[in-house]
KEDODREN-388828 format. One record per residue: residue in one letter; x negated, y negated, z of N, C-alpha, C in turn. Coordinates in pm, whole numbers, plus 50000, padded with zeros to 5 digits. Example, Ala and Ser with C-alpha at 12.3 -4.5 7.8 and 13.67 -1.06 7.14 Angstrom:
# residues 2
A486815056950780487705045050780486805033050780S487155022550708486335010650714487104999750787
//
This chain:
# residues 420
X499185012050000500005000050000499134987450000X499624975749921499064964649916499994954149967X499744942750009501174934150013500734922249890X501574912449846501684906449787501414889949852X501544879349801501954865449852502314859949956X503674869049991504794868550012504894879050170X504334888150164504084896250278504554908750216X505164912950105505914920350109505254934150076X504954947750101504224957650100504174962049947X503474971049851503684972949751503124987549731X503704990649637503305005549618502245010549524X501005003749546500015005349459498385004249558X497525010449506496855013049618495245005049529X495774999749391494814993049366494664976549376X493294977949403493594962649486492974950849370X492704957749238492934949249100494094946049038X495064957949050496574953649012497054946349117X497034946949200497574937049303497304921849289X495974918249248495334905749243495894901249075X495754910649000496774907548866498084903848922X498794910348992500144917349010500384896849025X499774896849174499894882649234499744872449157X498834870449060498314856349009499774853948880X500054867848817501464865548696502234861748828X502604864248943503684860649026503584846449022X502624839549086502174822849090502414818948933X501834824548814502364817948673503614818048662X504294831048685505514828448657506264819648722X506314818348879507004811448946506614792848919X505634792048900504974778648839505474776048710X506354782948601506714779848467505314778048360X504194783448403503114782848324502804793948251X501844787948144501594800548038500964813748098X501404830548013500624835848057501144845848180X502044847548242502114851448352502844870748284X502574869448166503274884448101501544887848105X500704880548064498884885548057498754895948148X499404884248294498844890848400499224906648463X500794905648408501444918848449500864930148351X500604923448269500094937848158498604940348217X497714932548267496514939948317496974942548473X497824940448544498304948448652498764963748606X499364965748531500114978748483499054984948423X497734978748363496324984148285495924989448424X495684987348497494954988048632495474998148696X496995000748679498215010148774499055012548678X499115023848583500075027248537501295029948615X501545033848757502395035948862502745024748895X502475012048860502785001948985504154996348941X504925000948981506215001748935507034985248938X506534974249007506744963049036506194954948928X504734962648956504254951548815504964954048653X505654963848597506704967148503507894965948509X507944956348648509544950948621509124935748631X507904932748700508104920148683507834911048534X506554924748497506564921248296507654921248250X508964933048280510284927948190510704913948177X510844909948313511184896748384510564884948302X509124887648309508544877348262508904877748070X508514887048046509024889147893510564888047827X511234886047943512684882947892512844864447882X511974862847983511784843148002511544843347874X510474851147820509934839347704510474850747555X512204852447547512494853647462511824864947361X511654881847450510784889547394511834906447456X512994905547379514024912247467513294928347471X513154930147337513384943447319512374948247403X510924941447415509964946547466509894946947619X510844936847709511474931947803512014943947848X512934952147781513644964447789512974977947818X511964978047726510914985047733510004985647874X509984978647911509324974748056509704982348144X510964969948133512194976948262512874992948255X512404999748149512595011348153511665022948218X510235015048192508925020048273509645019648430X509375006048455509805004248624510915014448672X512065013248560513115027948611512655039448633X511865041448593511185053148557510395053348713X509515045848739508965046948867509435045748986X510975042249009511635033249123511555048049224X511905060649151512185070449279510765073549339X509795067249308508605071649398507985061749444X509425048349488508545036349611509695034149680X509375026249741509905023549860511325020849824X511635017549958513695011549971513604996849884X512944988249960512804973749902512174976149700X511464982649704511124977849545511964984349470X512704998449527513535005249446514894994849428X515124986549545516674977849533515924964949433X514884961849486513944951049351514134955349206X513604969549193513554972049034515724972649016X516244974949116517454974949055518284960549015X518024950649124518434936449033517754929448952X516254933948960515924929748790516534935448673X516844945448712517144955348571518614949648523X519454941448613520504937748637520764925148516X519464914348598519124903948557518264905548401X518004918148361517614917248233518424918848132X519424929148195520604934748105521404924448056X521344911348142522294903948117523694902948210X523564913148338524464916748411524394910248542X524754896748538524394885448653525904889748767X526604896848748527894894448815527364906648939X526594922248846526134928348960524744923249020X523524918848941522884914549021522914904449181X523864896049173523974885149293524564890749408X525244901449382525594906249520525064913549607X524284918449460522664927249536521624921149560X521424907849538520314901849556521124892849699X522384891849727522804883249867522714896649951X522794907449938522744917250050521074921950044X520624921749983519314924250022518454915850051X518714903750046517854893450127517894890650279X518664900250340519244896550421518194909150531X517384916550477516514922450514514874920750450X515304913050358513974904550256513904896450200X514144881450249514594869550262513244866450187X511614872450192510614864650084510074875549949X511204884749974510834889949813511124875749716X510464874249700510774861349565511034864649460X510594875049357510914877049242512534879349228X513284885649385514854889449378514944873349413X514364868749446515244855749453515034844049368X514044845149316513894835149190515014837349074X515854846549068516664844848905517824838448999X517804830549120518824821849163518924808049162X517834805749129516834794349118517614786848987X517364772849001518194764248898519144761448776X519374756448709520864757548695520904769948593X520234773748524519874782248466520194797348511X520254796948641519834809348712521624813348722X521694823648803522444829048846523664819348901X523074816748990524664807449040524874794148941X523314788748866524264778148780525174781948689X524444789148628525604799348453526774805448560X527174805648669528134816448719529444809748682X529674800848637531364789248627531914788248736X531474790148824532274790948924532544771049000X533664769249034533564755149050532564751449219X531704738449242530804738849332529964747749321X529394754949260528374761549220527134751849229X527294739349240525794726149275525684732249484X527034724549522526954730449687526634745249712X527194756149655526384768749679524934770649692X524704764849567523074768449512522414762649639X522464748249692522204745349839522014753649876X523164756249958523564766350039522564777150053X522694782749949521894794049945520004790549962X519494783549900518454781749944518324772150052X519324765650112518784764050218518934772150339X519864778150351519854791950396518364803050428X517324800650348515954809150309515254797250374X515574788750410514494774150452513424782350510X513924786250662513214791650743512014802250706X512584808950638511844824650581510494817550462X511324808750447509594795350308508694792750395X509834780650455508724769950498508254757750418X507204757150402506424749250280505974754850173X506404765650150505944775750006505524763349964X505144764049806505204754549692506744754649615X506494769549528507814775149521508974769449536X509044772249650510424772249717510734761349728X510264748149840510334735449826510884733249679X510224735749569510554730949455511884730849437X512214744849420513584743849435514844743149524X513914745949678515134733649712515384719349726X514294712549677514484700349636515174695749522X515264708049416516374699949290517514704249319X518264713449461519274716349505519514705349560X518944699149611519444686049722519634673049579X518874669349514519164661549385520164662649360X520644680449283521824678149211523264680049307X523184676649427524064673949529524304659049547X523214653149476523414636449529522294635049660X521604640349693521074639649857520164633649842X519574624349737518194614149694517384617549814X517614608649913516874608950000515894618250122X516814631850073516154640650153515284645850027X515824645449916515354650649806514124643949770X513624633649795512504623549746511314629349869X511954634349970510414639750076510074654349975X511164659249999511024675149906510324678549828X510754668749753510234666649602508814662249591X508104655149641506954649949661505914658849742X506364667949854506234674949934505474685349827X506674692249763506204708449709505314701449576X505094691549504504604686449430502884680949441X502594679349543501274675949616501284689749667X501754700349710501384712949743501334721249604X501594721849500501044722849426501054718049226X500814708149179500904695149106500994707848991X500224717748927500384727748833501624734048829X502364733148941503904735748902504924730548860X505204740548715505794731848607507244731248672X507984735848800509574734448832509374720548900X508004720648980507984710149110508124700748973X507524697948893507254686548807508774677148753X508984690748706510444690648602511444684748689X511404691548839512504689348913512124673248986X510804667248963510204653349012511224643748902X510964650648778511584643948669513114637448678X514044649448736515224646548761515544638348857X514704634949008514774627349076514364614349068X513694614948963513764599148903514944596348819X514954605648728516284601648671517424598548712X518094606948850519024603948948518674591749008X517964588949044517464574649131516864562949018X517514563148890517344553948792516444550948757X515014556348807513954552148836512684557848702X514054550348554513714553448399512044552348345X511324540948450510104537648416509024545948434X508884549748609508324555948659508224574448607X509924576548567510054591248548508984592348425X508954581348335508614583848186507134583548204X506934574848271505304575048311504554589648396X505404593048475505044603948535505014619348444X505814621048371506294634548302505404630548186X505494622848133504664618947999502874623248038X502754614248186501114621848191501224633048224X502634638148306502034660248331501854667148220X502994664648138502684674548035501684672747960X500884662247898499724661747852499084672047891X498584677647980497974688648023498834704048065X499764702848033500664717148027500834723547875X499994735047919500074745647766501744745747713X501204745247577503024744847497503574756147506X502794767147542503454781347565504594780447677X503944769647789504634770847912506214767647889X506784778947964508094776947931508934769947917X508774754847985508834744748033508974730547933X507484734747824507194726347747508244713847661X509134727147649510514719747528511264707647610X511864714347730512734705247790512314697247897X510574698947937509864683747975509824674547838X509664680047765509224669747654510614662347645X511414672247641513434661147615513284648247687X512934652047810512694642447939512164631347890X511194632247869510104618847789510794614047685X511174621647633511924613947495512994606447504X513544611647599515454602747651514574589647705X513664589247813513084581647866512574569147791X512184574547640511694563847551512664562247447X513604566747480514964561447388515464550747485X516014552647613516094546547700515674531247743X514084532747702512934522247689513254516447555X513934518847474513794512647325512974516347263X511584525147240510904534547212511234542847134X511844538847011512554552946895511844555146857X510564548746820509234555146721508494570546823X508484563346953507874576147075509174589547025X509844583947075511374594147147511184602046988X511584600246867511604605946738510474614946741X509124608646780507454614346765507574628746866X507894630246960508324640247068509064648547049X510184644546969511404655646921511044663146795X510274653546731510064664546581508744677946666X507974671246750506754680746780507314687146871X507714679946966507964693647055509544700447112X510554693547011511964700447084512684705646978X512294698946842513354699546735512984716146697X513614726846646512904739946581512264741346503X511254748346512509944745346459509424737846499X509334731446595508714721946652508154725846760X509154730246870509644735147004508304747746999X508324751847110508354765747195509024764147324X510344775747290510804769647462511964779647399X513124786647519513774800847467514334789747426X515214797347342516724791047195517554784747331X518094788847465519344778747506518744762647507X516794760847570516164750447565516674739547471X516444746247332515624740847217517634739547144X518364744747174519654744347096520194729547177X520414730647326520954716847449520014704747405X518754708847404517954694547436518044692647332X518404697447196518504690547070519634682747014X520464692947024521854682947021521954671847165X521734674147246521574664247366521284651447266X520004652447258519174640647199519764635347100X520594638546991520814634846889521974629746894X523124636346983524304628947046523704614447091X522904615747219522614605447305521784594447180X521074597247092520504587547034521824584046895X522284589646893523494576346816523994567046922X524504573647040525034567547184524044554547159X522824554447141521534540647150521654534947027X522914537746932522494530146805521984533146681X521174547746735520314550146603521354562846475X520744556446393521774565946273521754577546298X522834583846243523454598946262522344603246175X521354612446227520644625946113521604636546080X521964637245975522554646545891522204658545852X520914661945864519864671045828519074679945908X519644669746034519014678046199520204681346254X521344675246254522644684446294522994692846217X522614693746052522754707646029522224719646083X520494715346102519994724146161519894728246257X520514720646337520824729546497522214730246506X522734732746400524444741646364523684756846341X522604752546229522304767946195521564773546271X520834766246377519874773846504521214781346618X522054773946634522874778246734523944789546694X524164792546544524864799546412523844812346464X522244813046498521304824546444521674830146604X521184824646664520804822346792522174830346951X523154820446916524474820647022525474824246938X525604832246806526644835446722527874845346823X527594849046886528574855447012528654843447104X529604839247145529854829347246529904835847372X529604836647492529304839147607528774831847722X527474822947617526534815747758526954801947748X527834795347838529104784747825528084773947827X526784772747898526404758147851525774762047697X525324767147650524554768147501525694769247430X526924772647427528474773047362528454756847401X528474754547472529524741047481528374730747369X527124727247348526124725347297526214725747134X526544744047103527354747046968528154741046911X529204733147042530364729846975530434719646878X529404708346978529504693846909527934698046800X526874708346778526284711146684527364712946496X528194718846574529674727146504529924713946425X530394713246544531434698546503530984686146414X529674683946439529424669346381528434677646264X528334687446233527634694246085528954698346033X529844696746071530914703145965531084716045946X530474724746054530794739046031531864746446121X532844741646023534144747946100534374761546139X533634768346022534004784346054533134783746204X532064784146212531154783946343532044779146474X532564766446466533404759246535534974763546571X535144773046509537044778546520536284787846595X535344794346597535164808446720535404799846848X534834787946878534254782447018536214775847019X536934772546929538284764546989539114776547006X539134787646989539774800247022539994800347184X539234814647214539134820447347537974821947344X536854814547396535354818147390535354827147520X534464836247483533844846447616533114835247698X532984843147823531484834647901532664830648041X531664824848108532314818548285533054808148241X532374794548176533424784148153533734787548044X534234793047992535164794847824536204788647835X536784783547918538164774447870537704759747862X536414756547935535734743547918535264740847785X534524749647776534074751247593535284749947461X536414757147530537394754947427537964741047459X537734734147551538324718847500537134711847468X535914713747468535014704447395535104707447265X535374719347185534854724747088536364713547019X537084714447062538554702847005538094693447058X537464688247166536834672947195535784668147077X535194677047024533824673146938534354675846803X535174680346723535844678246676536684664946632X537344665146762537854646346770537184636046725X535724637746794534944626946771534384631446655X533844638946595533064638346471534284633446315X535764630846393536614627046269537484610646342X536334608446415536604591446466537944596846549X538564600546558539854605146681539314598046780X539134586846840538784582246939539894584347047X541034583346993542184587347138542234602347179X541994608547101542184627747085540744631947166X539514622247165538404622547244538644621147396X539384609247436539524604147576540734618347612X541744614847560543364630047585542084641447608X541164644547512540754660947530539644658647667X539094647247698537884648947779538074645147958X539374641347934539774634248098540014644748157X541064655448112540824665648201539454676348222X538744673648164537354682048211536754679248257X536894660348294535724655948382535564661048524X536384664648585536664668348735536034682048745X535334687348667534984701848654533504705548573X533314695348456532444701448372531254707648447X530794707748581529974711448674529874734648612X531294732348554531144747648570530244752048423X530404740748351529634746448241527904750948230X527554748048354526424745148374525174738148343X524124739148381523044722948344523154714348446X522104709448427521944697348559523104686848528X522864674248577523684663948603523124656648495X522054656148519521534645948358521624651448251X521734667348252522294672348094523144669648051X524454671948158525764667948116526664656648151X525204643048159525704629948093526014625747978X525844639747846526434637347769528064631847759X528474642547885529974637447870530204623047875X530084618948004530254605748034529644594147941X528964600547846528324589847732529324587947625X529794605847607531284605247491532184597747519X532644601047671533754593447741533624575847699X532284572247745532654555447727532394553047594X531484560647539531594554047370533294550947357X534294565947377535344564247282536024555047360X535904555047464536634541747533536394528247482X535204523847468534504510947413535274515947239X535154522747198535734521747034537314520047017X537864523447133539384519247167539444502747220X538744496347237538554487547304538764483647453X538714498547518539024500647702538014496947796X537804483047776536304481947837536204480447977X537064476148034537794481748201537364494748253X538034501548158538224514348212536754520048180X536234518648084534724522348060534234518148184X533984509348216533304500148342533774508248509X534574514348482535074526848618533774539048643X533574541548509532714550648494531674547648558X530904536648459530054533248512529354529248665X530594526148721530804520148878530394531348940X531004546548889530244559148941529174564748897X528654558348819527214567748759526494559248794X526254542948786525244538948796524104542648958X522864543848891522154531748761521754543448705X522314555848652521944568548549522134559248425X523704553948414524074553348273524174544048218X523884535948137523834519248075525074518948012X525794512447957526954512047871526304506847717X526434518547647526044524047528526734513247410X526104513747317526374505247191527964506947201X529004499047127530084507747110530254507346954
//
């Protein structure tokens, strides 16, 4: 037996896979390149080490590498009956979390923490909005995610890790202020972590604080490999930031290199949101409709999310759908879309619609009732300021400038009131 990071015992008696095993644990959990390297010379080292072949699935499913992902996690199955209680219930909610089967993983990962509160790898696929409880639709799913890691406070501590993310739990609650020690905290404990960074990013953005965020994220990533998983949707960051700034020559320079496809490295939900994001939000600033880039992230999200299921990359589709003119693509998402929020998706997919045929009243009718909720579609708070950007454009194009100005009264200082 070896233990890990974390304390936790392991079933491998070599103390090279272990030191592999550990360092892919720190890459992965850091969002940095590389952390599949490490599991494959852990598993070189220990063909038995049954942890280190689930955590390669793990890591190989992040970076958009399914089949081989599968392959992994079939090794680790393969080894679970000859380790322990804890890695055998480990290899079982990864295998969960690879399948795509988040509804059984979480109940196995809330009952087994409860005897292994710092296995981290079971508790990292809970981790931001991305994770488990954000994609779950469930409404307050921001207060859970709290909840739940702060719940583990005790069992951290000052990880790096962990701090990280419970500091963008307290953000996307509104909690600035506890969130600004947090945040700074796990960030000086360790500055190479691409969540602490990302999640620094959002707390400027929540705290309006457009100058500083752009200055800060703009110098991390300079030095973060483009492999890192991370790469695509820090770079969004910078770019809104210098759209924001009046900076279209920057914000344009950023999106063709690092978000637009072919451009990007970062999985397809990244590179499908932060693209249409951007291209919504930069007409929102004035700048002309590209015709040629909403086709192409109609046809990235067409290759990519052609089954509707994952409700924020669907909802994303819709207005891709919608403002390229690809109706056939677009009648799947106004149906009955699969997925947690699928009834959210089916009123954007008729909201984006609206707007891509000037319906400015059929925009406000389809989008008022979703505001009280869109939380379930998942994504942070600054992702899905898209809404509230649709909302006041079509208000300002009705001439409701009152009522636009309500909005604002609740968002500011996130949201400026957009060209109309």
């Amino acid at each position: 037996m070896k233990r890990d990071r974390y304390g936790n015992d392991c079933s491998t008696a070599s103390a090279a896979a272990m030191e592999a095993y550990i360092e892919g644990v720190d890459l992965f959990l850091a969002a940095q390149a590389g952390p599949e390297i490490a599991f494959e010379r852990a598993v070189q080292e220990d063909p038995s080490f049954a942890l280190a072949h689930a955590a390669l699935a793990r890591s190989l499913q992040t970076i958009a590498r399914p089949a081989e992902a599968m392959g992994a996690l079939t090794t680790a199955r393969s080894l679970a009956p000859h380790v322990t209680a804890r890695e055998r219930a480990h290899i079982s909610v990864l295998g969960h979390v690879i399948s795509g089967k988040g509804t059984l993983a979480y109940p196995e990962i809330c009952e087994h923490i409860k005897e292994y509160p710092r296995d981290v790898m079971v508790v990292q696929p809970c981790a931001g909005v991305f994770g488990l409880i954000g994609f779950s639709g469930r409404p307050g799913r921001e207060a859970e995610n709290l909840a739940f890691f702060g719940s583990l406070h005790p069992a951290y501590g000052a990880d790096w890790w962990f701090e990280s993310v419970l500091a963008f739990a307290q953000v996307e609650v509104g909690q600035l202020a506890q969130a600004a020690i947090t945040t700074e905290r796990a960030y000086i404990a360790n500055p190479a972590n691409g969540n602490s960074a990302h999640y620094k990013a959002h707390y400027h953005y929540e705290a309006g604080e457009g100058e500083a965020g752009r200055a800060f994220i703009g110098d991390w990533r300079r030095g973060y490999d483009k492999a890192g998983v991370l790469h695509c949707h820090v770079s969004w960051h910078e770019a809104l930031w210098a759209l924001e700034a009046g900076d279209s020559t920057d914000a344009w320079a950023i999106i063709e290199a690092d978000v637009r496809p072919g451009g990007a490295w970062g999985p397809p939900a990244n590179v499908l949101t932060d693209m249409a994001a951007f291209l919504l939000r930069s007409e929102f600033a004035g700048e002309a409709r590209r015709d040629d880039l909403w086709q192409e992230i109609s046809d990235y999200a067409s290759r990519y999310f052609s089954a509707p299921g994952v409700s924020f990359a669907d909802a994303h589709a819709a207005i891709a759908h919608a403002i390229a003119g690809n109706d056939e693509a677009l009648a799947k998402l106004k149906e009955d879309p699969a997925g947690p929020a699928g009834d959210i998706v089916k009123s954007l997919a008729h909201v984006y619609d609206a707007f891509a045929r000037a319906d400015w009243q059929g925009v406000v009718s389809g989008l008022s009732p979703v505001m009280a909720q869109h939380e379930r579609i998942g994504g942070s708070r600054a992702q899905r300021d898209f809404l509230e950007f649709t909302l006041l454009n079509a208000l300002l194009k009705l001439g409701q400038r009152e009522e636009a100005s309500l909005i604002l009264a609740i968002r500011r200082p996130v949201l400026a009131m957009p060209a109309a």
